[in-house]
C-alpha positions in Angstrom: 0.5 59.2 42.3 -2.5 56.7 42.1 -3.5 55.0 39.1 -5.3 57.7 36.9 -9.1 56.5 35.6 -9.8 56.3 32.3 -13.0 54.6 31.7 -14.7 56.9 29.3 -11.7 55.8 26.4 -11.5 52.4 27.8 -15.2 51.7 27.3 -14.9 53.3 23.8 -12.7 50.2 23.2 -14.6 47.9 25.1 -17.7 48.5 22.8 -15.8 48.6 19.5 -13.5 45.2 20.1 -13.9 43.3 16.7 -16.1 45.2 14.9 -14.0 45.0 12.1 -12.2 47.8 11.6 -8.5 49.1 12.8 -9.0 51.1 15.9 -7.2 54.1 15.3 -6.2 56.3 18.8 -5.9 59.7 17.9 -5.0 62.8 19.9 -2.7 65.1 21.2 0.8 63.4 21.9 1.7 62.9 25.6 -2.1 62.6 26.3 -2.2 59.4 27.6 -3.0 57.3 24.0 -0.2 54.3 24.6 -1.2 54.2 28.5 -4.7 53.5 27.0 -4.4 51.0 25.0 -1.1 48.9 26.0 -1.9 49.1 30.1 -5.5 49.7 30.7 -7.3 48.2 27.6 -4.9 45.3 27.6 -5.5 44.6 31.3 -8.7 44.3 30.3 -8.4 41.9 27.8 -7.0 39.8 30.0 -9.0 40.3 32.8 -12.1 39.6 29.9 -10.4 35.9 29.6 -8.1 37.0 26.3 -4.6 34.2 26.9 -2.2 36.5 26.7 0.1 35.0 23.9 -3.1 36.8 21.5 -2.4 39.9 22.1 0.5 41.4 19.9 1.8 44.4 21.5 4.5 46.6 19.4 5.7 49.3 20.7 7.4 50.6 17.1 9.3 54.0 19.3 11.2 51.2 21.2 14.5 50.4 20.3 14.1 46.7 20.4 12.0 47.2 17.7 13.5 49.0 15.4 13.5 45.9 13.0 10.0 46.3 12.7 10.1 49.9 10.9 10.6 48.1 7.3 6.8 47.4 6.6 7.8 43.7 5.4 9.5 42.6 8.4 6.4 44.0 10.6 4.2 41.6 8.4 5.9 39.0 8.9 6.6 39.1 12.5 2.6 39.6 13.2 1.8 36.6 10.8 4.5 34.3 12.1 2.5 34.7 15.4 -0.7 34.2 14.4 -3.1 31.3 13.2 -6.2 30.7 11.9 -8.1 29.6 15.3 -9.6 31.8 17.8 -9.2 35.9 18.0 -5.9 37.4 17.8 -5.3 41.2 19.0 -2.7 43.5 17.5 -1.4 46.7 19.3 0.9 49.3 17.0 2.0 52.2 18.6 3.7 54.7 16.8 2.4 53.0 13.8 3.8 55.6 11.5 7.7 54.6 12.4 6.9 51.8 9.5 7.3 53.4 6.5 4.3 51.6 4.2 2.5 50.7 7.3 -1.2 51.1 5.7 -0.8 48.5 3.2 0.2 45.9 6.2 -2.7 46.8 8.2 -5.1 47.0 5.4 -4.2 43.5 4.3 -4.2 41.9 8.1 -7.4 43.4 8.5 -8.9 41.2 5.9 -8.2 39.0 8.3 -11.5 37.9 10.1 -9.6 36.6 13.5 -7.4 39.8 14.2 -8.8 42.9 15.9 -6.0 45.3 14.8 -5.5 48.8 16.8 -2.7 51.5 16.4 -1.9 54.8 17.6 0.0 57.5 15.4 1.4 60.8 16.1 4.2 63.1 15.7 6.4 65.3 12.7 6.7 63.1 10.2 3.0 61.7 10.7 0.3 62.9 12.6 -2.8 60.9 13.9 -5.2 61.9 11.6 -3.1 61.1 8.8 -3.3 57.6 10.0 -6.7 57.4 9.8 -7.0 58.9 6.4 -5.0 56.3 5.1 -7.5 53.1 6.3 -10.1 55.2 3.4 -13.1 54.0 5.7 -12.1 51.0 7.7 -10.7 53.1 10.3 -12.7 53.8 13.5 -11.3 56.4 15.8 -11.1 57.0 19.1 -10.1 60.6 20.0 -8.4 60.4 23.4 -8.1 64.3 25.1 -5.6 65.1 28.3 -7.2 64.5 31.3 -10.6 65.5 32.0 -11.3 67.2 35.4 -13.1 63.9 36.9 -10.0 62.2 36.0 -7.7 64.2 36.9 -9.2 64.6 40.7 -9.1 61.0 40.9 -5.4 60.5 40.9 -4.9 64.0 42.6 -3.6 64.0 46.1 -5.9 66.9 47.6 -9.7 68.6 47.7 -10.9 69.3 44.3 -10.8 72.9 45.4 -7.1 73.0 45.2 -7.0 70.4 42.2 -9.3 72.8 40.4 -6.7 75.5 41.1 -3.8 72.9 40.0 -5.5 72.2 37.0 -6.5 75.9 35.4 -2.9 76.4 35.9 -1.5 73.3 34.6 -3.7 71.7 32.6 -4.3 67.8 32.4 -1.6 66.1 31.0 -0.9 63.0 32.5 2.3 63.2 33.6 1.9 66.7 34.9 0.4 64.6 38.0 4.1 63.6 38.6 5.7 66.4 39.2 5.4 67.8 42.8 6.7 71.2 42.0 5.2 74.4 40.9 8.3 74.8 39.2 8.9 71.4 37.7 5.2 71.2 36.5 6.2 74.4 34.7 9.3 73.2 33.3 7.6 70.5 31.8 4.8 72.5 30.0 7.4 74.7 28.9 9.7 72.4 27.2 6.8 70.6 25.9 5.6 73.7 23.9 9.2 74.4 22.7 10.6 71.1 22.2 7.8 68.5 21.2 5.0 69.9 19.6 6.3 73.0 18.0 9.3 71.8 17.1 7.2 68.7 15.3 5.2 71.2 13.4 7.5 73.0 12.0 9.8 69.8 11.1 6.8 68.4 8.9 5.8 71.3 7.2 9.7 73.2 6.7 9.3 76.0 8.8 12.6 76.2 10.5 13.5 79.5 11.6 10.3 80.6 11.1 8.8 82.5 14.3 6.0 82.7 12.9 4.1 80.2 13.9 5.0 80.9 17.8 3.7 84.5 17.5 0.4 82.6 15.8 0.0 80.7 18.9 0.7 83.3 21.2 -1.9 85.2 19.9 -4.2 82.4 20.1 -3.4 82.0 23.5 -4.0 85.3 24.9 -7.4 85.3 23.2 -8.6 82.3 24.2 -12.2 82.0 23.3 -12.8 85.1 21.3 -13.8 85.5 17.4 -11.5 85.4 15.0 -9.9 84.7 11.2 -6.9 84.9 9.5 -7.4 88.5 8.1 -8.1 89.6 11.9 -4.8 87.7 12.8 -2.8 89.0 9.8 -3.7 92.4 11.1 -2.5 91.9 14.4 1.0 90.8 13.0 1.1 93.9 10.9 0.6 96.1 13.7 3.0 94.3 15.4 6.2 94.9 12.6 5.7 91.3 11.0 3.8 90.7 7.5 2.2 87.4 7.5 -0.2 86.7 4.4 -3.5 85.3 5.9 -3.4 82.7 3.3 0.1 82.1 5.3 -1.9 82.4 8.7 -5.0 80.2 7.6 -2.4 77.3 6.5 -0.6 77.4 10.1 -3.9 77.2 12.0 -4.8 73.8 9.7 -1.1 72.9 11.0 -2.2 73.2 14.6 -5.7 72.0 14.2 -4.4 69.1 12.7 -1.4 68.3 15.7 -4.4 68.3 18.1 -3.1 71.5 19.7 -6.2 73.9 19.3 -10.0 73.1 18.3 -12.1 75.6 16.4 -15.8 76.1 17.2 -17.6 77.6 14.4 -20.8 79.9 14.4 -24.4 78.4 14.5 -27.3 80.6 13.4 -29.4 79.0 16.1 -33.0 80.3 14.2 -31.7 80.2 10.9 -30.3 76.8 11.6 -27.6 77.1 9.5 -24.0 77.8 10.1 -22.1 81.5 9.7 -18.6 81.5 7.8 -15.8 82.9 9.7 -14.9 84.3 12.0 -14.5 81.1 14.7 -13.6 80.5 18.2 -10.7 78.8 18.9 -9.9 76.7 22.1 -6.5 75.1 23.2 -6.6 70.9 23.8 -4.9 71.3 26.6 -5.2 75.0 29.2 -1.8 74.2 31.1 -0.1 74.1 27.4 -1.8 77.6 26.3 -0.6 78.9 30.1 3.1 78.0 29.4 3.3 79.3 25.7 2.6 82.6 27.6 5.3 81.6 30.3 2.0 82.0 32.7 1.8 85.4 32.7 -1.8 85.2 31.7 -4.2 83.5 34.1 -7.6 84.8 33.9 -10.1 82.5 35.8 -13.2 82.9 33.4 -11.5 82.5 29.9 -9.7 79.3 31.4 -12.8 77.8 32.9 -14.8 78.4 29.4 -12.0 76.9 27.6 -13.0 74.1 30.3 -16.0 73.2 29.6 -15.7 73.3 26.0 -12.7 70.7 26.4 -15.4 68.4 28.6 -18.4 68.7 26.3 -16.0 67.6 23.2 -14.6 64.5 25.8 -18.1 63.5 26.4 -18.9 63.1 22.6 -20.3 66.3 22.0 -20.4 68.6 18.7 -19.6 71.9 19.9 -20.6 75.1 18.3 -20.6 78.4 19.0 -24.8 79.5 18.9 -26.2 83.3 17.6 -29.7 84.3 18.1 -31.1 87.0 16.6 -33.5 89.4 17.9 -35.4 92.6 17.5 -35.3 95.1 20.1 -35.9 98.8 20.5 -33.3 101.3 21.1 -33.1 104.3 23.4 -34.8 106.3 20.4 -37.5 103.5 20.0 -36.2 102.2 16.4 -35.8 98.8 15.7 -32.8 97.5 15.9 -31.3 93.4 14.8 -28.8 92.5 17.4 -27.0 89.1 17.2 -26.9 87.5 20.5 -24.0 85.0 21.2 -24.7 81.5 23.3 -21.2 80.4 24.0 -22.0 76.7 23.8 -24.6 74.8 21.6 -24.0 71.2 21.6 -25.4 68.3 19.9 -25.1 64.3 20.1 -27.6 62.4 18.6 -30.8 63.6 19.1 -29.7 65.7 22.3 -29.1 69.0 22.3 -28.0 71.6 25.4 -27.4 75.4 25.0 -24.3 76.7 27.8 -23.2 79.6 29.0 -20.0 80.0 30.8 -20.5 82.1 33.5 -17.9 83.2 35.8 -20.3 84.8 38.8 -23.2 85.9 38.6 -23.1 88.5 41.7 -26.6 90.1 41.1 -29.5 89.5 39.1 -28.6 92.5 36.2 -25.8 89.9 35.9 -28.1 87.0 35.9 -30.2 89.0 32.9 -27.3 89.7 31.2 -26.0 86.1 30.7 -28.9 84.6 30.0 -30.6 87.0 27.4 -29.4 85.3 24.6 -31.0 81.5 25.9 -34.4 83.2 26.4 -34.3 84.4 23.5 -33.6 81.0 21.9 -37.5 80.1 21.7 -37.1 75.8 21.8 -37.1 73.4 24.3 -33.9 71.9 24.5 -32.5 72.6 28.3 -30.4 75.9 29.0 -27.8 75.9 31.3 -25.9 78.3 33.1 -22.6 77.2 34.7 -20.8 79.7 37.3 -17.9 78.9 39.2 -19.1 79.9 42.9 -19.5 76.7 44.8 -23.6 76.6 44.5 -26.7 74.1 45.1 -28.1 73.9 41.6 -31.4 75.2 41.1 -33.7 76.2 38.0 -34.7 80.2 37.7 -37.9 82.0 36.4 -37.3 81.3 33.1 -36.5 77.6 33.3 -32.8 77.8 33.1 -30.5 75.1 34.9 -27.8 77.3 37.0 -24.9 74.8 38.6 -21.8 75.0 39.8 -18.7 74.1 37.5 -18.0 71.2 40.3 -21.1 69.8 39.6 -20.7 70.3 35.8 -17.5 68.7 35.8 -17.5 65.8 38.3 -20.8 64.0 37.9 -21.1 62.4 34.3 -24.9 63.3 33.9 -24.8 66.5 34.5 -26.0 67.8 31.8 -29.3 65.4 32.7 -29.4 66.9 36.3 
């Protein structure tokens, strides 16, 4: 397997080295957040000139340092190794193995000469409790699996048959590894049941409770569509199994907050303001939501929507979920309000960019179809259409961008082309 590319996270940390604040790597575990920061961002510290006695690298899930869990002795270890001249860098991973941890970092970072960075996930302490604790001094970087670009760039084949590999089994780094169909399964698998379930339901008590499984395997086979935790509750009931949505709404914050699903919420595009429940939700990682349903479900154009929502988050975006509303006549000529849904509205600064996920667009009632609600937007921020048929991108009648998800997904500007 060659070296997988990370630049987008690395140059996050490039651009943020001593500014001050503890760097705080966040993200789903087994994404890559250690190889980040203790290979690729400390190569380039010392390819930058950094001597490499200044950059303290502790590795607190490794037994040899198992010392270093009591929050006094980890204090004292970095400041016995540190002095007053020069830049110092300190690397914590699995920062929350040290019970009292924030106080230590919130007092070396008053310290101007070290540039502290940690990384923080699993049952008893999830990233974003980590970064909660540092109230303000904390600067994250939110690291995803691996990104399609990425993921072709350590893949040994065309990036027809890695785009195949990789709606199947997702972008977890070591998934590269495994040469097998059936090993890459195996992995997913026991991931799902033995890492981040299990971690859930150790931190908040739910043993025995198979709840939360059948929560996610709902989620899963309805990738993408609208929903709440009344709509959910109802589909337990149907199914023989009373679950409170108050119940249901608590275990969606569990997996929100493990990194496992993201939730888009509703935009009233016109209206400009945002519609309460119900919300789209979208899984971190595809190959993860394909083994909770032992890969039984595989449909194309749900996976490559959950896709490009996964891409537009990794390149910094705010994702939303748009709704236009319209007047139209119906077949008896009254007026009728329908809402109109734009599966993607994203924002980054000043930028904006409406997508629709398109799986083919065979004929142009199709091409109508998809791209009544854009037309119907009435601004001038670009509207694109992505399809997956392998196509030259060109601009239609109505001024909207139709590419190919290749295009989409391996050139960085994309979104500019």
């Amino acid at each position: 397997m060659e070296a997988i590319k990370r630049d987008l996270y690395l140059n996050r940390l490039i651009e943020r080295r001593e500014n001050g604040s503890i760097k705080v790597i966040t993200g789903i575990r087994r994404c890559g957040k250690s190889y980040l920061l203790f290979k690729l961002y400390y190569q380039y510290l010392l390819s930058s000139g950094v001597e490499e006695s200044r950059i303290i690298r502790i590795p607190l899930d490794d037994d040899d340092y198992g010392d270093l869990h009591d929050s006094r002795k980890l204090s004292s270890y970095i400041k016995e190794r540190i002095t007053d001249d020069g830049i110092w860098y300190v690397f914590l991973d699995e920062v929350q193995m040290c019970k009292g941890f924030e106080a230590v970092l919130n007092g070396l970072n008053r310290r101007e000469n070290l540039d502290i960075y940690v990384t923080g996930s699993n049952s008893k302490f999830l990233s974003t409790d980590v970064l909660t604790e540092f109230r303000g001094r904390g600067d994250e970087i939110r690291v995803f699996p691996l990104c399609f670009s990425e993921y072709v760039s350590a893949y040994s084949g065309d990036k027809y048959d890695a785009w195949m590999d990789y709606c199947t089994y997702g972008g977890l780094p070591l998934i590269l590894s495994r040469k097998t169909d059936e090993l890459k399964s195996k992995y997913l698998i026991d991931l799902c049941r033995e890492l981040y379930l299990k971690d859930i339901e150790e931190r908040h008590g739910l043993r025995g409770d198979n709840c939360m499984a059948a929560l996610v395997n709902i989620l899963a086979s309805a990738v993408g569509s609208l929903t709440n935790p009344t709509k959910l509750a109802n589909a337990f009931s149907s199914n023989g199994m009373n679950v409170s949505d108050k119940t249901i709404g608590a275990y969606i914050g569990y997996l929100l907050d493990a990194f496992i699903i993201s939730k888009a919420e509703r935009y009233d595009i016109k209206g400009k303001r945002y519609i309460a429940s119900p919300y789209k939700y979208y899984f971190t990682d595809v190959g993860l939501r394909n083994a909770q349903l032992n890969f039984r479900q595989q449909e194309e154009n749900h996976i490559m929507e959950n896709i490009i929502y996964n891409e537009l988050l990794a390149r910094g975006f705010n994702v939303d979920v748009g709704v236009v509303e319209h007047s139209e006549r119906d077949e008896n000529g009254k007026v009728v309000r329908k809402r109109l849904e734009v599966d993607f509205v994203c924002n980054r600064g000043s930028q904006r960019y409406y997508i629709q996920s398109a799986f083919a667009i065979p004929d142009s009632s199709k091409m109508r179809q998809e791209q009544k609600s854009l037309v119907h937007i009435g601004d001038s921020f670009k509207k694109i259409i992505v399809v997956r048929d392998r196509i030259k991108l060109w601009r239609n009648e109505e001024g909207i961008v139709v590419m190919g998800i290749m295009d989409f997904l391996l050139k960085p500007n994309s979104l500019e082309l």
